[in-house]
C-alpha positions in Angstrom: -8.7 -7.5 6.2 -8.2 -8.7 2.6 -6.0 -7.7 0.0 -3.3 -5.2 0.5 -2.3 -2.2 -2.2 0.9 -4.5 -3.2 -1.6 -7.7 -4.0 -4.5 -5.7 -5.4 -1.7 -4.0 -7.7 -0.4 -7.9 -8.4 -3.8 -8.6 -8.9 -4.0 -5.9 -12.4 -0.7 -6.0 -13.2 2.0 -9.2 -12.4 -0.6 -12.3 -10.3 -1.2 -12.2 -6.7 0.2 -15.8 -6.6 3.0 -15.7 -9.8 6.0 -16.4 -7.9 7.5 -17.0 -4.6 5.1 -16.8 -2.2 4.8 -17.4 2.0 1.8 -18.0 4.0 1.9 -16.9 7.5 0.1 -17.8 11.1 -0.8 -14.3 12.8 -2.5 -13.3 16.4 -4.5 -11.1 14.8 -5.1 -9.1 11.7 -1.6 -7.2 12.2 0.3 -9.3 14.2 2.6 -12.0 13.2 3.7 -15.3 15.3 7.2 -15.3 16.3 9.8 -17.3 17.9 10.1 -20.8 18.8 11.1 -21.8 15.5 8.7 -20.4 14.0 8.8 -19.3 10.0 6.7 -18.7 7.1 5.9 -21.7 4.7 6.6 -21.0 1.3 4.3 -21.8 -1.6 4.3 -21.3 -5.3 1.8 -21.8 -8.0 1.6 -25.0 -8.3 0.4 -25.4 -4.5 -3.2 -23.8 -5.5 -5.9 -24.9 -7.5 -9.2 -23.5 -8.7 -12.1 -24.4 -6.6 -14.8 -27.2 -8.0 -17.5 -25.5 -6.0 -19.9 -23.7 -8.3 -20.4 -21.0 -6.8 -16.6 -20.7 -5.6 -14.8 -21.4 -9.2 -13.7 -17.3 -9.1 -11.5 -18.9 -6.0 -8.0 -20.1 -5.9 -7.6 -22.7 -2.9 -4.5 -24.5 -1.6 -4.3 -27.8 -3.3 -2.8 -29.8 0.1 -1.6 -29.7 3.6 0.5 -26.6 4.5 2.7 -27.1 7.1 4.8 -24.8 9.8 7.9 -25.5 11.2 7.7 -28.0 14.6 7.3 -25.3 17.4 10.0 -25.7 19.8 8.2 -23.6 22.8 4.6 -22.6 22.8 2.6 -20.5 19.8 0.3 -17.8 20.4 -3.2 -18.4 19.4 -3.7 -18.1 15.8 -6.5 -16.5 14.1 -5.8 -15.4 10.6 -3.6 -15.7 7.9 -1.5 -13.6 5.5 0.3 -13.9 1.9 3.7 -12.5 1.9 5.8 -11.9 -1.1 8.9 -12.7 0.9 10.5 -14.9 3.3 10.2 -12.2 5.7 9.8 -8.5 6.8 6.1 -7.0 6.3 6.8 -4.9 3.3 5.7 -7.4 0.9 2.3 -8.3 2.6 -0.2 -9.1 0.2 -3.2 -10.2 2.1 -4.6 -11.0 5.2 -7.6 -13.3 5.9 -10.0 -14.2 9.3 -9.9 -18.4 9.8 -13.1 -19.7 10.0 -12.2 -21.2 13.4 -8.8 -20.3 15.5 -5.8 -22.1 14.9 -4.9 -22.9 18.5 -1.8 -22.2 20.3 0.3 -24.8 19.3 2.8 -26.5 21.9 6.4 -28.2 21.7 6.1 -30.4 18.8 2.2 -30.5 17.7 1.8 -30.2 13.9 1.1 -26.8 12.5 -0.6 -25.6 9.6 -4.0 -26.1 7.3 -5.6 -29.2 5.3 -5.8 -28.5 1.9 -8.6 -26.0 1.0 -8.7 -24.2 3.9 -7.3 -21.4 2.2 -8.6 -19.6 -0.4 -8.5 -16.2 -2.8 -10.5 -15.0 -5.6 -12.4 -11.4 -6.6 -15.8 -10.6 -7.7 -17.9 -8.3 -9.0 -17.2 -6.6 -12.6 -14.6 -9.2 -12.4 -15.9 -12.6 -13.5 -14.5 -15.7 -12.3 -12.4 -16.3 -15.3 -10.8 -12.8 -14.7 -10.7 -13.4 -11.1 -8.4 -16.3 -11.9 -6.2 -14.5 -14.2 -5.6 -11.5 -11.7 -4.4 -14.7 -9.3 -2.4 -16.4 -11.8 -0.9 -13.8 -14.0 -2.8 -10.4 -13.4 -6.0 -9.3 -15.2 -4.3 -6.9 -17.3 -0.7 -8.6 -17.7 0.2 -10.2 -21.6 -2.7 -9.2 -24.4 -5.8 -8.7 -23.6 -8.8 -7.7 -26.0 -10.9 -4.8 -25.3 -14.5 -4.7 -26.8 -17.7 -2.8 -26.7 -21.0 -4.8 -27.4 -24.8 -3.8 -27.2 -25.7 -6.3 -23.8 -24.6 -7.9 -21.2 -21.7 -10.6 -23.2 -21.3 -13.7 -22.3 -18.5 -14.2 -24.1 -16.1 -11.8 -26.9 -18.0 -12.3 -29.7 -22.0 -12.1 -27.6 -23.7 -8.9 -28.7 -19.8 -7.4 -30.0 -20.5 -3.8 -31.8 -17.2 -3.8 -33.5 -13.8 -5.8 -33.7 -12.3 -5.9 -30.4 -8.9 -4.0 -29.7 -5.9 -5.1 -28.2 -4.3 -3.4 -24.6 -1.9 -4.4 -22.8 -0.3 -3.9 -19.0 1.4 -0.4 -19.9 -1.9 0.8 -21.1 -2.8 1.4 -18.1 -2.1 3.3 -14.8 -3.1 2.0 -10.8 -4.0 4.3 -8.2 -6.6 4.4 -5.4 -10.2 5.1 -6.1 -11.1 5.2 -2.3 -9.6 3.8 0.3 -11.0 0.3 -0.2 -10.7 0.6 -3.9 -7.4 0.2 -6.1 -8.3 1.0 -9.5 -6.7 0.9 -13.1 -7.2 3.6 -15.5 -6.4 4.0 -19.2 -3.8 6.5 -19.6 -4.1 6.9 -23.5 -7.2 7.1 -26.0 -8.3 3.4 -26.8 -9.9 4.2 -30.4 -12.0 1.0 -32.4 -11.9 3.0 -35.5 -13.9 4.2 -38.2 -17.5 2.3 -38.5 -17.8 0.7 -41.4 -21.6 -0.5 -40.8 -23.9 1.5 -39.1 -23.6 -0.2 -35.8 -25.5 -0.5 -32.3 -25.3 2.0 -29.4 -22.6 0.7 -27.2 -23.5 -0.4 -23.5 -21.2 -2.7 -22.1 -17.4 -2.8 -22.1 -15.6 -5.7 -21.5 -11.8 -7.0 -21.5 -11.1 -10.6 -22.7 -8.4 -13.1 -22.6 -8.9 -13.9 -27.2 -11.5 -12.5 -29.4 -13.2 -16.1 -30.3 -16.8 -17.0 -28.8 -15.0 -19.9 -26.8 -12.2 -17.2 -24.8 -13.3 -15.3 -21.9 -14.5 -12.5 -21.0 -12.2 -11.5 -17.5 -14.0 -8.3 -16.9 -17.4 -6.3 -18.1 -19.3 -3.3 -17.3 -22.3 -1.8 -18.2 -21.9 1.9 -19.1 -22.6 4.4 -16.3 -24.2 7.2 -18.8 -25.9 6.5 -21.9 -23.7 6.3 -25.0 -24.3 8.5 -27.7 -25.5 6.1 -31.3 -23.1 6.0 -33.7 -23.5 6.1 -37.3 -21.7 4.7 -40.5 -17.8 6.7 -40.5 -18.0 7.7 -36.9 -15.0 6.7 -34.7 -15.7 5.2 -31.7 -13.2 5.6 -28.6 -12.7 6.0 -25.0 -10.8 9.2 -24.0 -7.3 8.8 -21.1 -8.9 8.1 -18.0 -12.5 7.2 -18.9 -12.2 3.3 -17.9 -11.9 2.2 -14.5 -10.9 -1.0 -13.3 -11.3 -1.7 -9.8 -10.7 -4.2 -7.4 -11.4 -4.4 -3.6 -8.1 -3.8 -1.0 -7.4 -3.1 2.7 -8.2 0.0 3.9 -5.7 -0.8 6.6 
């Protein structure tokens, strides 16, 4: 259970929840309600919010009630839900997710659905909650983004930054599978900083912002996985095609 290839790719590149979206009831991780009236409830944007909880604030969460159709003949039992990209079909299945508690199987008439915040998305990891948000609103990579290099862990574009950061942008980059449970993005051309013009600090972390000021974010850092050699004053600094790896967590299923 959890995000699909098609949402963790929505997720780089596009927004898991940018556009037209359904929520659906399902028997199980792979099974679907059906019948007795019974159709997916369409969202958009707008029907999410960030979470307020501090430790939860990398989470989108649905902002109020989110109602089914009236069943006109007994439901199955519900115990988990999914994210669709269209009205229906499974092609476009985004993500599915375990309910805390089962839904029930609802009769002739009863009111279906979920109270507001009882349904939630959001990653973690290398991605912080700032990035998290901007893979569910508009995709981590999607528009400008500002790629940096910096001597500790930043806490924001301009903490610990080596040199001036460099733009990248969504074709910049190319998504494929890491491992089963991993979709990754990968940087399929040379992303150079330049020639130093000071003698500057060994680079260990990487990072990818939304602006290059101290009050942007920073969506996604790293800490290098081998020691970087020191540059001196002249030397370019760059990462080869393919060194960077972006990864997010998907469905093996």
């Amino acid at each position: 259970m959890g995000f699909k290839t098609a949402g963790a790719d929505l997720a780089l590149k596009g927004g898991v929840l940018a556009g037209n979206r359904w929520l659906a009831a399902m028997s199980s991780a792979t099974v679907e309600l059906s019948g007795s009236s019974y159709a997916r409830n369409p969202v958009a944007l707008s029907d999410w919010v960030r979470s307020a909880v501090l430790n939860e604030t990398h989470r989108y969460i649905t902002r109020a009630t989110e109602d089914f159709p009236l069943p006109t003949g007994a439901w199955a039992n519900w115990t988990h839900w999914g994210l669709h990209g269209a009205v229906s079909g499974t092609a476009a299945l985004y993500y599915v997710g375990a309910l805390t508690s089962g839904g029930g199987a609802a009769q002739i008439g009863a009111a279906v659905g979920w109270n507001a915040g009882d349904l939630g998305l959001g990653f973690t990891g290398a991605v912080t909650p700032a990035g998290s948000i901007k893979a569910l609103v508009e995709g981590l990579l999607s528009g400008t983004r500002r790629l940096s290099i910096h001597d500790d862990d930043p806490a924001n574009p301009q903490d610990h930054l080596i040199d001036d950061a460099i733009p990248v942008v969504a074709g910049d980059w190319t998504l494929d599978n890491f491992s089963t449970t991993r979709r990754r993005a990968r940087n399929n051309k040379i992303l150079s900083f330049g020639a130093a013009a000071t003698d500057p600090a060994r680079p260990v972390w990487v990072a990818i912002s939304d602006g290059t000021a101290s009050s942007d974010d920073v969506l996604w850092k790293d800490m290098f996985d081998s020691q970087a050699q020191d540059p001196a004053l002249g030397d370019t600094i760059s990462f080869g095609m393919n060194v960077l790896d972006i990864r997010v967590v998907k469905d093996a299923a």
